[in-house]
Every structure is written in structure tokens, then in C-alpha cells.
mmCIF file of the N, C-alpha and C atoms, coordinates in Angstrom:
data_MODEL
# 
_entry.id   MODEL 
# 
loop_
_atom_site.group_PDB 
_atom_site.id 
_atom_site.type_symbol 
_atom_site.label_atom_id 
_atom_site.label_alt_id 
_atom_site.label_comp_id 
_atom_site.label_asym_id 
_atom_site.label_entity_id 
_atom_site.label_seq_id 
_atom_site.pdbx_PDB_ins_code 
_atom_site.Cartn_x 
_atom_site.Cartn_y 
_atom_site.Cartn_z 
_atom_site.occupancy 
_atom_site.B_iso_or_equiv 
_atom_site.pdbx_formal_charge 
_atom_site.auth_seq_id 
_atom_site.auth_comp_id 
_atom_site.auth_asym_id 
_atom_site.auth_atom_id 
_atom_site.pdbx_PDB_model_num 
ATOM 1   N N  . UNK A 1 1  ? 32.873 6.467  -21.511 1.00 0.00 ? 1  UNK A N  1 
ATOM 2   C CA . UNK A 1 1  ? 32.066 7.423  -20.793 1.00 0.00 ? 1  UNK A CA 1 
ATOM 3   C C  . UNK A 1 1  ? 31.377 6.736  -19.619 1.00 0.00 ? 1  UNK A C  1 
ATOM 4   N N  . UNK A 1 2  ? 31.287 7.694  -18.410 1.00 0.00 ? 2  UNK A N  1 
ATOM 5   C CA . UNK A 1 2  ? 30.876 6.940  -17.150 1.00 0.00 ? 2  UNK A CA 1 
ATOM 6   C C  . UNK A 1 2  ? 29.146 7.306  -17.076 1.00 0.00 ? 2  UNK A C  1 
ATOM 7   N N  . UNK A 1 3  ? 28.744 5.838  -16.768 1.00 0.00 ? 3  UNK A N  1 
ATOM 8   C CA . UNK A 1 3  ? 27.134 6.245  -16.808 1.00 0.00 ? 3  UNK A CA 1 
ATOM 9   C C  . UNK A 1 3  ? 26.765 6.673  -15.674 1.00 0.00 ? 3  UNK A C  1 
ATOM 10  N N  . UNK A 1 4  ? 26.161 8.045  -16.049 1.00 0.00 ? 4  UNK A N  1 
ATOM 11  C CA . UNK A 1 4  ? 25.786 9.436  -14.744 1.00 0.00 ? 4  UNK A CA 1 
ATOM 12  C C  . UNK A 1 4  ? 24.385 9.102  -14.710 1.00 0.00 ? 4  UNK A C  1 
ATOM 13  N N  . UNK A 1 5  ? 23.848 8.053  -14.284 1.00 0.00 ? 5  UNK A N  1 
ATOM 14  C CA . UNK A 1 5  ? 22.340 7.782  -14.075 1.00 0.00 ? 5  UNK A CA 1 
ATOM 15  C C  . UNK A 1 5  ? 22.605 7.315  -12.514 1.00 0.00 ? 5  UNK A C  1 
ATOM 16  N N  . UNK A 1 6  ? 21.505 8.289  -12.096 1.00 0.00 ? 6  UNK A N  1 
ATOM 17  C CA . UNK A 1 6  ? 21.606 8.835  -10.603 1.00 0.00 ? 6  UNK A CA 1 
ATOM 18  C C  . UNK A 1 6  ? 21.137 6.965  -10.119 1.00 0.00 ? 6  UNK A C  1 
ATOM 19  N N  . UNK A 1 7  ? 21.737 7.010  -9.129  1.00 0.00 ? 7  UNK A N  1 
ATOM 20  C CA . UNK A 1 7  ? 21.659 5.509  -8.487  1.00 0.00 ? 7  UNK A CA 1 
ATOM 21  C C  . UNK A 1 7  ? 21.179 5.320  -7.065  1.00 0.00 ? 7  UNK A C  1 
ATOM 22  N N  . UNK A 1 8  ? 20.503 6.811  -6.434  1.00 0.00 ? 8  UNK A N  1 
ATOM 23  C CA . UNK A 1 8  ? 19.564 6.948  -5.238  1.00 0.00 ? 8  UNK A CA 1 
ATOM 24  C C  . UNK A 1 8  ? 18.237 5.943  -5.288  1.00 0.00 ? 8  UNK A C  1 
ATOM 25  N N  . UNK A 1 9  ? 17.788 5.697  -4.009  1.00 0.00 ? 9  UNK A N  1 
ATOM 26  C CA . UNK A 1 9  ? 16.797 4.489  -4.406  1.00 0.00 ? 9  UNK A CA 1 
ATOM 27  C C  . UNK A 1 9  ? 15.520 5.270  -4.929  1.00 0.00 ? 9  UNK A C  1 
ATOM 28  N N  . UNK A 1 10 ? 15.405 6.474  -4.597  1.00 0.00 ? 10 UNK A N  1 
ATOM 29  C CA . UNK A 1 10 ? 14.222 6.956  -5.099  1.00 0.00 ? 10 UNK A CA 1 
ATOM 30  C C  . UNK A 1 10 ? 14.388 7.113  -6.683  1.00 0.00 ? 10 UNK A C  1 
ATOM 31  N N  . UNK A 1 11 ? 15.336 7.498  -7.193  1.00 0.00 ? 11 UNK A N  1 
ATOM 32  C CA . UNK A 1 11 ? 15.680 7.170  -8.611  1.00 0.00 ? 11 UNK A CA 1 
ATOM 33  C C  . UNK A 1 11 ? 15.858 5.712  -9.062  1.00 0.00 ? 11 UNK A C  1 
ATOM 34  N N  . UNK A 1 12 ? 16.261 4.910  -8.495  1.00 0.00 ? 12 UNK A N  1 
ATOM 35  C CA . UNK A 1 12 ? 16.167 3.778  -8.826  1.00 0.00 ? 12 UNK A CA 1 
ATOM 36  C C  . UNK A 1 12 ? 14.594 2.882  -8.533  1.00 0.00 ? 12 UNK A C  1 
ATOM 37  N N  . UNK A 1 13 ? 14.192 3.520  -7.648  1.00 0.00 ? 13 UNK A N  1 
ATOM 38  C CA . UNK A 1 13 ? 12.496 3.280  -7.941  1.00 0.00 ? 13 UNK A CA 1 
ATOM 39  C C  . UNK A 1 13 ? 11.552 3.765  -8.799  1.00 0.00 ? 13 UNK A C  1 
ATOM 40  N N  . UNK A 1 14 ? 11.883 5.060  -9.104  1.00 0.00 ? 14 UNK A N  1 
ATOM 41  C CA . UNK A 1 14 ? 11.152 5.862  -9.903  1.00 0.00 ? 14 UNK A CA 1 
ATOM 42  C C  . UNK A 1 14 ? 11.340 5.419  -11.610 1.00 0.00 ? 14 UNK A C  1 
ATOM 43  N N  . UNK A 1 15 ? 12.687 4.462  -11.626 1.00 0.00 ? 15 UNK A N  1 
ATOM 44  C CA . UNK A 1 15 ? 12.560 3.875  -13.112 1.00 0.00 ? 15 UNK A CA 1 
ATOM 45  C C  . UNK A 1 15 ? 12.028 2.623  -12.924 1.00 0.00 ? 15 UNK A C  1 
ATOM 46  N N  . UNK A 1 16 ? 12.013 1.934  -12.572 1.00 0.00 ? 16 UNK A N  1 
ATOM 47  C CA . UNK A 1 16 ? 11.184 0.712  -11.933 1.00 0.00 ? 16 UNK A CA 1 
ATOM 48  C C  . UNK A 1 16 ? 9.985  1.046  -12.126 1.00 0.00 ? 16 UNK A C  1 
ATOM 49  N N  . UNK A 1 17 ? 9.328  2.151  -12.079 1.00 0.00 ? 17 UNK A N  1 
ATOM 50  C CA . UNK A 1 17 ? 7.722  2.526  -11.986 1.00 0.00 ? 17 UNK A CA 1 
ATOM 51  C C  . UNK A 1 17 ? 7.487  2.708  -13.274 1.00 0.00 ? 17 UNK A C  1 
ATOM 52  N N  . UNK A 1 18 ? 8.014  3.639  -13.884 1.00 0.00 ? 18 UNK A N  1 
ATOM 53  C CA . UNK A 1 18 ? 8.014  3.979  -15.252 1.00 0.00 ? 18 UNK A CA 1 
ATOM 54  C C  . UNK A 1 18 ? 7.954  2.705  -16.625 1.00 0.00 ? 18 UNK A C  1 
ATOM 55  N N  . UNK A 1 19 ? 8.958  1.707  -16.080 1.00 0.00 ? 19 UNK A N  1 
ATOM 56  C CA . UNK A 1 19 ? 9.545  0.669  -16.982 1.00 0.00 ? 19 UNK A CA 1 
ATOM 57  C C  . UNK A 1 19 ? 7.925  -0.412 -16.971 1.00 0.00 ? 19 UNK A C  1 
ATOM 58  N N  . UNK A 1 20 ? 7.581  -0.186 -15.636 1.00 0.00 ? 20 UNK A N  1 
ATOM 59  C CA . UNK A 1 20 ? 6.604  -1.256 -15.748 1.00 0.00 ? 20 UNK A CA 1 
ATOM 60  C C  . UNK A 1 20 ? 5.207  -0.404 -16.135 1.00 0.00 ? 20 UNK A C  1 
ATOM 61  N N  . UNK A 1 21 ? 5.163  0.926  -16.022 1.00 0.00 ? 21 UNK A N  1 
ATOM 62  C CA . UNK A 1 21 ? 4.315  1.258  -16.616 1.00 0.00 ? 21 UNK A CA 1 
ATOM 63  C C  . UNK A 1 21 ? 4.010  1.714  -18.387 1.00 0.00 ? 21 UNK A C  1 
ATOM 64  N N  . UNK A 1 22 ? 5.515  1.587  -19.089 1.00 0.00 ? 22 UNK A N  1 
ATOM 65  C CA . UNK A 1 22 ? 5.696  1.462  -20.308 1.00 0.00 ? 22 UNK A CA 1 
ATOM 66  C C  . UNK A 1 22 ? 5.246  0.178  -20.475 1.00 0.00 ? 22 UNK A C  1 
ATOM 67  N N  . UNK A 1 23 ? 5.628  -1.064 -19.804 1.00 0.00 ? 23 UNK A N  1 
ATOM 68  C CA . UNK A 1 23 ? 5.286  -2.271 -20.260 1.00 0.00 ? 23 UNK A CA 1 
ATOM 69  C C  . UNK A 1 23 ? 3.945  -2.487 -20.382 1.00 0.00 ? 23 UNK A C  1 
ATOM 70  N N  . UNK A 1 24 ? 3.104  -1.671 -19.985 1.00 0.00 ? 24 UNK A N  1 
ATOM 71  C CA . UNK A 1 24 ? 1.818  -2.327 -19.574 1.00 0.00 ? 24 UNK A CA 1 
ATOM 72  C C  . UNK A 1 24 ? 1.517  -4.041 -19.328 1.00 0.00 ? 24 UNK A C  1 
ATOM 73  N N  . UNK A 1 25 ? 1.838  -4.760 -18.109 1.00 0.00 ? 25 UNK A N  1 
ATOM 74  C CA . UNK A 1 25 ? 1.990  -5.528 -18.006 1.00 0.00 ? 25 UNK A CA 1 
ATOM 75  C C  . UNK A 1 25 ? 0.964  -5.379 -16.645 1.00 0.00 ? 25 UNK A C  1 
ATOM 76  N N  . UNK A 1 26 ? -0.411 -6.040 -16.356 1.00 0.00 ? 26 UNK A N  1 
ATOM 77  C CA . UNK A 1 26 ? -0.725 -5.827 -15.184 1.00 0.00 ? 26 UNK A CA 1 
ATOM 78  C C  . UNK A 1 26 ? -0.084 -6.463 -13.783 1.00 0.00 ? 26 UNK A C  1 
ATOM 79  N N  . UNK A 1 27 ? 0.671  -7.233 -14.125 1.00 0.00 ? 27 UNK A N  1 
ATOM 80  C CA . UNK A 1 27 ? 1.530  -8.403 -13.303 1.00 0.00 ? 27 UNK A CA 1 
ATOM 81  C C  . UNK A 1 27 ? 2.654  -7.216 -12.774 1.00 0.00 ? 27 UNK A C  1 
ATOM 82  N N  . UNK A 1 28 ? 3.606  -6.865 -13.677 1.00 0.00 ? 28 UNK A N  1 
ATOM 83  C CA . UNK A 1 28 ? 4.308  -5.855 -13.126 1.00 0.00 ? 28 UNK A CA 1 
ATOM 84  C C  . UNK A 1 28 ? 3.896  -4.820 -12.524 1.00 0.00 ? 28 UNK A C  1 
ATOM 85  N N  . UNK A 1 29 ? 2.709  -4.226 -12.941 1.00 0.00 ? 29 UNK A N  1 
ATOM 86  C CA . UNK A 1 29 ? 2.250  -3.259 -12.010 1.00 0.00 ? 29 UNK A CA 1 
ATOM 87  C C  . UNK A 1 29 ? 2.089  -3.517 -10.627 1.00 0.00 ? 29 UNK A C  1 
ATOM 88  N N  . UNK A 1 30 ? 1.024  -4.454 -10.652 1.00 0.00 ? 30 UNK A N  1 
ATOM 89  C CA . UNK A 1 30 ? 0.752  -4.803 -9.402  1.00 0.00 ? 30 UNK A CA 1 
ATOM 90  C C  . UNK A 1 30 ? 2.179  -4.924 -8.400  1.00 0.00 ? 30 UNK A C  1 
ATOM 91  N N  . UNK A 1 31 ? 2.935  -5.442 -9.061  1.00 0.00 ? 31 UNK A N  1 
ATOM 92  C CA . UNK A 1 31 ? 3.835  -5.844 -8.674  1.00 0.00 ? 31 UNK A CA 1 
ATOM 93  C C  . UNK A 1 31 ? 4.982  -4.779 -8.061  1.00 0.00 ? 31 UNK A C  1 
ATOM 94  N N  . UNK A 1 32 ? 4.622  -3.813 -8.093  1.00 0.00 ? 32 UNK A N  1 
ATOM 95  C CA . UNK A 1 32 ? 5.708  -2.438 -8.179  1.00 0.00 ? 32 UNK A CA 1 
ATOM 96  C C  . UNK A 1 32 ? 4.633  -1.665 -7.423  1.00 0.00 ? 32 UNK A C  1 
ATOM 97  N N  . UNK A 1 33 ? 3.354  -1.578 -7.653  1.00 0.00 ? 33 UNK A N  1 
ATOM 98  C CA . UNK A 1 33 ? 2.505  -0.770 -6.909  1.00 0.00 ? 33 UNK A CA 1 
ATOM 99  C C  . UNK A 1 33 ? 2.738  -1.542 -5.158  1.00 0.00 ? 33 UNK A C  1 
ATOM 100 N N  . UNK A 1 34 ? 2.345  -3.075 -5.333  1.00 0.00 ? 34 UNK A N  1 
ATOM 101 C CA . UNK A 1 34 ? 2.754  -3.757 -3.823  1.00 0.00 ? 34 UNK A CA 1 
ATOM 102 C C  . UNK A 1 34 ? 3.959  -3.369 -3.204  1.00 0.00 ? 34 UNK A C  1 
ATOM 103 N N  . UNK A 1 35 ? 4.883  -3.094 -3.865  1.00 0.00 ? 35 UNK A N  1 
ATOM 104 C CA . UNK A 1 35 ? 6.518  -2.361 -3.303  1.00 0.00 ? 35 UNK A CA 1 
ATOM 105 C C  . UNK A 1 35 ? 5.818  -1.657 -3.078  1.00 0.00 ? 35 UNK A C  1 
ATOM 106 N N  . UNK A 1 36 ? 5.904  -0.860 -3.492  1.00 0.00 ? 36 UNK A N  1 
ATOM 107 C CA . UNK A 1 36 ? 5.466  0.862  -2.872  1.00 0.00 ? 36 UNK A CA 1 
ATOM 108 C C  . UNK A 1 36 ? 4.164  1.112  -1.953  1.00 0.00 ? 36 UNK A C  1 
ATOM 109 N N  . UNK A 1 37 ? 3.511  0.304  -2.349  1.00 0.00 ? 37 UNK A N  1 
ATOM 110 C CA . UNK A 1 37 ? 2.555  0.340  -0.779  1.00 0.00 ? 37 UNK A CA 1 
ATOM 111 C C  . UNK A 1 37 ? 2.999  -0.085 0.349   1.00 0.00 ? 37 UNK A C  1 
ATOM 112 N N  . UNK A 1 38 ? 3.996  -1.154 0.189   1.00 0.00 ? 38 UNK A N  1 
ATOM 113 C CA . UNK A 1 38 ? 4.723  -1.517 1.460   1.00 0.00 ? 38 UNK A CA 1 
ATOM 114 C C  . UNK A 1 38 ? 6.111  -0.485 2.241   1.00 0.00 ? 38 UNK A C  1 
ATOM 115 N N  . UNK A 1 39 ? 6.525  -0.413 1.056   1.00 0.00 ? 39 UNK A N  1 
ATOM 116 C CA . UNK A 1 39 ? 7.379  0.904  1.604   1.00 0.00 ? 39 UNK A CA 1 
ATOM 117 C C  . UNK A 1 39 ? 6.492  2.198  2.236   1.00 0.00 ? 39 UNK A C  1 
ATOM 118 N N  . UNK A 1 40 ? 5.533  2.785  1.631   1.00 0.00 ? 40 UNK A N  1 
ATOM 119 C CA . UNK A 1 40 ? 4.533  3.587  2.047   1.00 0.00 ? 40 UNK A CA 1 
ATOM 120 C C  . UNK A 1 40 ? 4.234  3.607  3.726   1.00 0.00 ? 40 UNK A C  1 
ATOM 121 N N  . UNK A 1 41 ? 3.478  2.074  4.083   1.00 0.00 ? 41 UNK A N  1 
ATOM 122 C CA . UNK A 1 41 ? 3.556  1.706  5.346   1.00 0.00 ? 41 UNK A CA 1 
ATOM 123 C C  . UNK A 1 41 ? 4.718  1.805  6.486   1.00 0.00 ? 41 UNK A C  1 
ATOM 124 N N  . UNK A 1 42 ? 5.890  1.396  5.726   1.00 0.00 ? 42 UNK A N  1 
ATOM 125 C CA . UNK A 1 42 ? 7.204  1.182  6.599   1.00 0.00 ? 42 UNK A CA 1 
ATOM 126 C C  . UNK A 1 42 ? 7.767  2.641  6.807   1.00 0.00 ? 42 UNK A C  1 
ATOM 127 N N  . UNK A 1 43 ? 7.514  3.638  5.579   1.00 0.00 ? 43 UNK A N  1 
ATOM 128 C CA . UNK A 1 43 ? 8.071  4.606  6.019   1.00 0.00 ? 43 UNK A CA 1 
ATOM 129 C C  . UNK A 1 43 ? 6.876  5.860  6.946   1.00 0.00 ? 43 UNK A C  1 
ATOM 130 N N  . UNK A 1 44 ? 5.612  5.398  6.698   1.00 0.00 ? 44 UNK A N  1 
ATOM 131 C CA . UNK A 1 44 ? 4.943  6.052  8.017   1.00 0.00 ? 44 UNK A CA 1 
ATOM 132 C C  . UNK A 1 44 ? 4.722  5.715  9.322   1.00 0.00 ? 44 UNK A C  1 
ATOM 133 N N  . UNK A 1 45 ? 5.251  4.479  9.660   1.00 0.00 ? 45 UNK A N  1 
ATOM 134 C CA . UNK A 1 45 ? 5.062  3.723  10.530  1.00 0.00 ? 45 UNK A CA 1 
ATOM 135 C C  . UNK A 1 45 ? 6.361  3.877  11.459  1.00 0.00 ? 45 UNK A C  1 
ATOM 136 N N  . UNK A 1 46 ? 7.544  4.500  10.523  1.00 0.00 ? 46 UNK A N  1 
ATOM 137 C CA . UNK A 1 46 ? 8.740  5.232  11.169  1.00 0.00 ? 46 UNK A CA 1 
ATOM 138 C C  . UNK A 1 46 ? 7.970  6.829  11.455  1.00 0.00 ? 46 UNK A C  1 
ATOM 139 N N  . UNK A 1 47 ? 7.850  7.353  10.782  1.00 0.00 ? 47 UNK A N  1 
ATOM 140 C CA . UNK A 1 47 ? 7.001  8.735  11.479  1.00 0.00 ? 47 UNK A CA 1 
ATOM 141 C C  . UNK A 1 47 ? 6.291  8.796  12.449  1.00 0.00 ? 47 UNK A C  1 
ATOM 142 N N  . UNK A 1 48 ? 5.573  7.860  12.239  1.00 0.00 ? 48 UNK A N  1 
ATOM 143 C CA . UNK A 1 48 ? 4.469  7.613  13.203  1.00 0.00 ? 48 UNK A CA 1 
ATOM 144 C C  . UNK A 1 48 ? 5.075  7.792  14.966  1.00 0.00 ? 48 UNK A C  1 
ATOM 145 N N  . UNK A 1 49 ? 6.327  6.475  14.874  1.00 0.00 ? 49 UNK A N  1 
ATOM 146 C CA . UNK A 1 49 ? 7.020  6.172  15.629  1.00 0.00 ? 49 UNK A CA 1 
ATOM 147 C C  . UNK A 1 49 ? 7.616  7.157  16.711  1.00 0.00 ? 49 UNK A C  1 
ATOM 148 N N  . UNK A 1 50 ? 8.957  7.992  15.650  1.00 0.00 ? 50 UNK A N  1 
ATOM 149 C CA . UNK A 1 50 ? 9.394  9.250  15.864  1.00 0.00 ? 50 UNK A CA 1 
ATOM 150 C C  . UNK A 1 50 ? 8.689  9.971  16.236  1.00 0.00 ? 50 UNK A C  1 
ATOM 151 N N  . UNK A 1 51 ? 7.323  10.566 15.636  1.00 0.00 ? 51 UNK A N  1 
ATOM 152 C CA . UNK A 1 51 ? 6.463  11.286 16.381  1.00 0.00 ? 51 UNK A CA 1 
ATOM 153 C C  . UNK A 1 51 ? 6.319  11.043 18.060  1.00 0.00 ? 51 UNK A C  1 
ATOM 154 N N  . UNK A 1 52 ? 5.541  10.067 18.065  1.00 0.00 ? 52 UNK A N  1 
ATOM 155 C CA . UNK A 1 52 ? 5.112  9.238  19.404  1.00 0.00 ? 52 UNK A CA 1 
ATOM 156 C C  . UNK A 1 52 ? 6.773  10.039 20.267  1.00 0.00 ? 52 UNK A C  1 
ATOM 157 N N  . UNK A 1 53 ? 7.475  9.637  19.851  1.00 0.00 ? 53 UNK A N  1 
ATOM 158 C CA . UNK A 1 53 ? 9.224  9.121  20.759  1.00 0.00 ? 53 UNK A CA 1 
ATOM 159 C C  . UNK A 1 53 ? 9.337  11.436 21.247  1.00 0.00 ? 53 UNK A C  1 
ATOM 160 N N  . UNK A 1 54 ? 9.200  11.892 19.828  1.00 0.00 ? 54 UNK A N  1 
ATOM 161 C CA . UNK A 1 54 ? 9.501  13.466 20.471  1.00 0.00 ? 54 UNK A CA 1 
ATOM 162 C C  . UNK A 1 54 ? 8.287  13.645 20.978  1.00 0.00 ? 54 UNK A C  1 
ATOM 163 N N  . UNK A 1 55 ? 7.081  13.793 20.798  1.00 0.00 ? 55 UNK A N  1 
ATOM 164 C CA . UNK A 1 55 ? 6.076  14.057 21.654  1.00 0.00 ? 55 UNK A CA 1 
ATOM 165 C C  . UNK A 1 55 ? 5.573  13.540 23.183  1.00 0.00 ? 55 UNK A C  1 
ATOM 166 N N  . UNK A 1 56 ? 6.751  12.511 23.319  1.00 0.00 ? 56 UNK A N  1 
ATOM 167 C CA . UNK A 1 56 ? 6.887  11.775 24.671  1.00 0.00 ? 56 UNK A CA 1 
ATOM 168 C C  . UNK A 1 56 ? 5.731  10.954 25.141  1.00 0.00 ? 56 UNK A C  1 
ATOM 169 N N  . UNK A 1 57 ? 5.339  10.756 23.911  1.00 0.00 ? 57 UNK A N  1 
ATOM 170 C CA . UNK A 1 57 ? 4.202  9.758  24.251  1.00 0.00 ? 57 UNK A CA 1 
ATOM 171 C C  . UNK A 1 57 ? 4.152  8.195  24.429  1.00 0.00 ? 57 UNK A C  1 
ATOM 172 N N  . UNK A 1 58 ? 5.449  7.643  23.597  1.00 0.00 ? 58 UNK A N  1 
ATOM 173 C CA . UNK A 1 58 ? 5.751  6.504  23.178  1.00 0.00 ? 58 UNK A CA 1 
ATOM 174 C C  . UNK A 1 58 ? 6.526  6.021  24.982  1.00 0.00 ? 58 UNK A C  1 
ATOM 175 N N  . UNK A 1 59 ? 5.899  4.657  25.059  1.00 0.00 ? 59 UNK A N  1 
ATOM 176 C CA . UNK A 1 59 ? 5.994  4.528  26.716  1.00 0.00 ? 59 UNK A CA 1 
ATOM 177 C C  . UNK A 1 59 ? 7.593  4.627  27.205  1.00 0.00 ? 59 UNK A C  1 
ATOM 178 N N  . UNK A 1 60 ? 8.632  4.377  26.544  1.00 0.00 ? 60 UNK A N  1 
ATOM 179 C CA . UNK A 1 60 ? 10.210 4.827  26.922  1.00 0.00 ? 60 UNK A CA 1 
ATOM 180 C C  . UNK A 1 60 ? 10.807 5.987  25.919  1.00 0.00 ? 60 UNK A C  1 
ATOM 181 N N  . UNK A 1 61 ? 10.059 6.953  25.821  1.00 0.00 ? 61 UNK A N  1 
ATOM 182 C CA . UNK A 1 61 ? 10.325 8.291  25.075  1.00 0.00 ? 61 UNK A CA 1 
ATOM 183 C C  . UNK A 1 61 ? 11.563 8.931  25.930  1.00 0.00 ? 61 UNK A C  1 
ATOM 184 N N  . UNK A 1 62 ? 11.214 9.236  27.489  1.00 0.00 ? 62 UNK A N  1 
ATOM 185 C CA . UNK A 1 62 ? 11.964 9.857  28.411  1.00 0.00 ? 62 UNK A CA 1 
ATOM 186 C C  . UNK A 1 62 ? 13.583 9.155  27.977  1.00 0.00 ? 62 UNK A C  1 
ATOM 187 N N  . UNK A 1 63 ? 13.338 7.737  27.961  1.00 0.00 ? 63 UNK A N  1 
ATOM 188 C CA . UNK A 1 63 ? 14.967 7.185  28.104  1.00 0.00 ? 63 UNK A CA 1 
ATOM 189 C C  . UNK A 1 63 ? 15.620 7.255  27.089  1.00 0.00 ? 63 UNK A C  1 
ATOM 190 N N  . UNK A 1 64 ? 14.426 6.779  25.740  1.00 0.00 ? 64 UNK A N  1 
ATOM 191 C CA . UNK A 1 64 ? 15.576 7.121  24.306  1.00 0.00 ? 64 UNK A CA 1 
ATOM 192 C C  . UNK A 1 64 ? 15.783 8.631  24.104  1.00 0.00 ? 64 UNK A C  1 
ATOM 193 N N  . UNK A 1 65 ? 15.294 9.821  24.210  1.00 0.00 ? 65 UNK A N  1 
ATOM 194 C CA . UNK A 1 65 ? 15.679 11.114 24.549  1.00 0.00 ? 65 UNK A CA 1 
ATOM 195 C C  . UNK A 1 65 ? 17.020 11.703 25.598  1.00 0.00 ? 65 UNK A C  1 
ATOM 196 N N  . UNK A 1 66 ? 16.988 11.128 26.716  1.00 0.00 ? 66 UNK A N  1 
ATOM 197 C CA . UNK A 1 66 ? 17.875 11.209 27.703  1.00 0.00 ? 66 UNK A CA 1 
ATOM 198 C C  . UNK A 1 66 ? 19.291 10.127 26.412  1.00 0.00 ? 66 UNK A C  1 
ATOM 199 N N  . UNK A 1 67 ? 18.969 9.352  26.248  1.00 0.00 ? 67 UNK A N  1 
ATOM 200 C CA . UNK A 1 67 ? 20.314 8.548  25.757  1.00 0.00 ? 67 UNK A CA 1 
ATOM 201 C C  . UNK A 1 67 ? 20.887 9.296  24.589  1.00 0.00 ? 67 UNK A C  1 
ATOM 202 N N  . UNK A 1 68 ? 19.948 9.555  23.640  1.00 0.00 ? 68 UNK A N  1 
ATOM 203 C CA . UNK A 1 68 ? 19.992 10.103 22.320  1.00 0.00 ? 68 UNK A CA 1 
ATOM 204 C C  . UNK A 1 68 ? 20.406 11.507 22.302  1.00 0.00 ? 68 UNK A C  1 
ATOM 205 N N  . UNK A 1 69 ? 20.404 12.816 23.594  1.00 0.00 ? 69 UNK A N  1 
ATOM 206 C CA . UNK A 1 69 ? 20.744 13.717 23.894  1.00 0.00 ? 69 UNK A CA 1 
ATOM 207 C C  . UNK A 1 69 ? 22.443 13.460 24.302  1.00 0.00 ? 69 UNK A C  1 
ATOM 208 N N  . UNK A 1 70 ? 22.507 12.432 25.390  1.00 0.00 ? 70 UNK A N  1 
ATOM 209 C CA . UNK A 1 70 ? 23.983 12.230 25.670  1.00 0.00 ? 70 UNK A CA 1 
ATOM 210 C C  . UNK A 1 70 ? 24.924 11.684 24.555  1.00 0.00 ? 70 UNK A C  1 
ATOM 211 N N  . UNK A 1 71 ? 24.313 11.130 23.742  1.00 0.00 ? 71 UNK A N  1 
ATOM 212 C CA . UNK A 1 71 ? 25.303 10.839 22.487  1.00 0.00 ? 71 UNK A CA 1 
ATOM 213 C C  . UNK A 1 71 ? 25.138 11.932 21.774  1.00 0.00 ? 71 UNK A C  1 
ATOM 214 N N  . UNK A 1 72 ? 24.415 12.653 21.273  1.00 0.00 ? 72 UNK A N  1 
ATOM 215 C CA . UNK A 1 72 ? 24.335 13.922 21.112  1.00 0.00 ? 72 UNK A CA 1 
ATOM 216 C C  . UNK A 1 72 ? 25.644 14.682 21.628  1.00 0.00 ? 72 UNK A C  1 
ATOM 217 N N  . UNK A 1 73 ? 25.792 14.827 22.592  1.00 0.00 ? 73 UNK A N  1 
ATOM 218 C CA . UNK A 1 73 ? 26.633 15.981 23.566  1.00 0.00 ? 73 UNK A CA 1 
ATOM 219 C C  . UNK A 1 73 ? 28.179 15.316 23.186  1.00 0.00 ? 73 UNK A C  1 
ATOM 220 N N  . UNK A 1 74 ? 27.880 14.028 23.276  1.00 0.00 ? 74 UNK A N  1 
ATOM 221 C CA . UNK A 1 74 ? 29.562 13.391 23.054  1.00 0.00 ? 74 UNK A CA 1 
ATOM 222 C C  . UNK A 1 74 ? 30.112 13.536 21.916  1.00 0.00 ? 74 UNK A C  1 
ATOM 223 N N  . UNK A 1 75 ? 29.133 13.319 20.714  1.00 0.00 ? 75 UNK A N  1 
ATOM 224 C CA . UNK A 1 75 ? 29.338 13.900 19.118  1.00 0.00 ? 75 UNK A CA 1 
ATOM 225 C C  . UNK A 1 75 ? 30.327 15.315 19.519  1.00 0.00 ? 75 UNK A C  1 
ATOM 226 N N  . UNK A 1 76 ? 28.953 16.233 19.980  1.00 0.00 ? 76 UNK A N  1 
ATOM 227 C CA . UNK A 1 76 ? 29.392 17.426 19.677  1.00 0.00 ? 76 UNK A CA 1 
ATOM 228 C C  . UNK A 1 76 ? 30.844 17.828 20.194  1.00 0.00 ? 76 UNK A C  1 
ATOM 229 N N  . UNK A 1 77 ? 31.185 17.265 21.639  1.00 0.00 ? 77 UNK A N  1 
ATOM 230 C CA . UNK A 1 77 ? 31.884 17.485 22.272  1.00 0.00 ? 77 UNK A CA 1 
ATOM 231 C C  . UNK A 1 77 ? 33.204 17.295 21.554  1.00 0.00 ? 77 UNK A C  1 
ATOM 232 N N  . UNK A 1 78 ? 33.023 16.314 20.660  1.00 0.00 ? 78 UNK A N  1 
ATOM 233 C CA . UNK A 1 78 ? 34.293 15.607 19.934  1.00 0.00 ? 78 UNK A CA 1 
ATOM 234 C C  . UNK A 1 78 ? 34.753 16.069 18.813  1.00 0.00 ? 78 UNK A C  1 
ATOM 235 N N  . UNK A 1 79 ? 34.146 17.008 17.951  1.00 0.00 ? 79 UNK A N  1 
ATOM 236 C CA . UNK A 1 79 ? 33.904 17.922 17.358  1.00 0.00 ? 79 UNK A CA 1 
ATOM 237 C C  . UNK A 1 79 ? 35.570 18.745 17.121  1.00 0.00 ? 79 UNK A C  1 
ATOM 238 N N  . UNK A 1 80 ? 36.563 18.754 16.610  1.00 0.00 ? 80 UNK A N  1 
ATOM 239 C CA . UNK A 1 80 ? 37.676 19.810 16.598  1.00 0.00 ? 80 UNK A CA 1 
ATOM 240 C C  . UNK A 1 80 ? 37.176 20.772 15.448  1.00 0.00 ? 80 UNK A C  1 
ATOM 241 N N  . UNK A 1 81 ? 37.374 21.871 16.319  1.00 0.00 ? 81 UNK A N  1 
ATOM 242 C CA . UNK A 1 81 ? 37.290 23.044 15.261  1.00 0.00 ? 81 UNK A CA 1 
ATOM 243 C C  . UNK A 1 81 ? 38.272 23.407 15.028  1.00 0.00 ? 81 UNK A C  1 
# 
């Protein structure tokens, strides 16, 4: 039998959290809470980013928009229906 245990990282984090919080181990906690505060950071700090970049605030917004639109268009263009 094939093991159907979902292997997404958010599932694969979310047992990681669990395991060390069965353990009660304060070492592991800490240790799993510091992951996830760091991921926390990294993934708002991409929002953050993105925000800035569509709101055209971020100081080369205009150029990664203009570039990111023309690859855009070439995708689409390439597109067979």
C-alpha cells in the first residue's frame, strides 16, 4: 500500500509542529516555533514587496511591470487553442 500522507510543505510543517508539541520538549519547540517565525518574516516580507512593486511604489515598479506584462503577452500569445 502506497503511503497517501500529503507531502505539501504546509503539511509537512504542520506535522513537525504537532510532533514537537506531543514531545513536550522545550528545545524542540523553540526550535520549530524559530522556523516558523522565520518563515513568517520571509513570507511577509514577499508581500510586503509585491505590494510596494503593484502599487508602484517600489523605486523600479514601472520596469518590473512593463517586463512582467511583456512576458505576460508572449505566454499568452503562445498559447494554442
Amino acid at each position: 500500500m502506497q503511503d497517501e500522507t500529503c507531502q505539501c510543505d504546509y503539511c509537512k510543517l504542520s506535522r513537525r509542529v504537532h510532533d514537537a508539541i506531543d514531545s513536550r520538549d522545550p528545545d524542540k519547540l523553540i526550535e520549530i516555533l524559530t522556523e516558523v517565525m522565520n518563515h513568517l518574516c520571509d513570507v511577509e516580507f514577499d508581500r510586503d514587496y509585491d505590494h510596494c512593486i503593484l502599487d508602484g511604489s517600489w523605486p523600479s515598479a514601472v520596469e518590473q511591470l512593463e517586463e512582467a506584462l511583456k512576458n505576460a503577452k508572449k505566454k499568452r500569445d503562445s498559447i494554442v487553442v
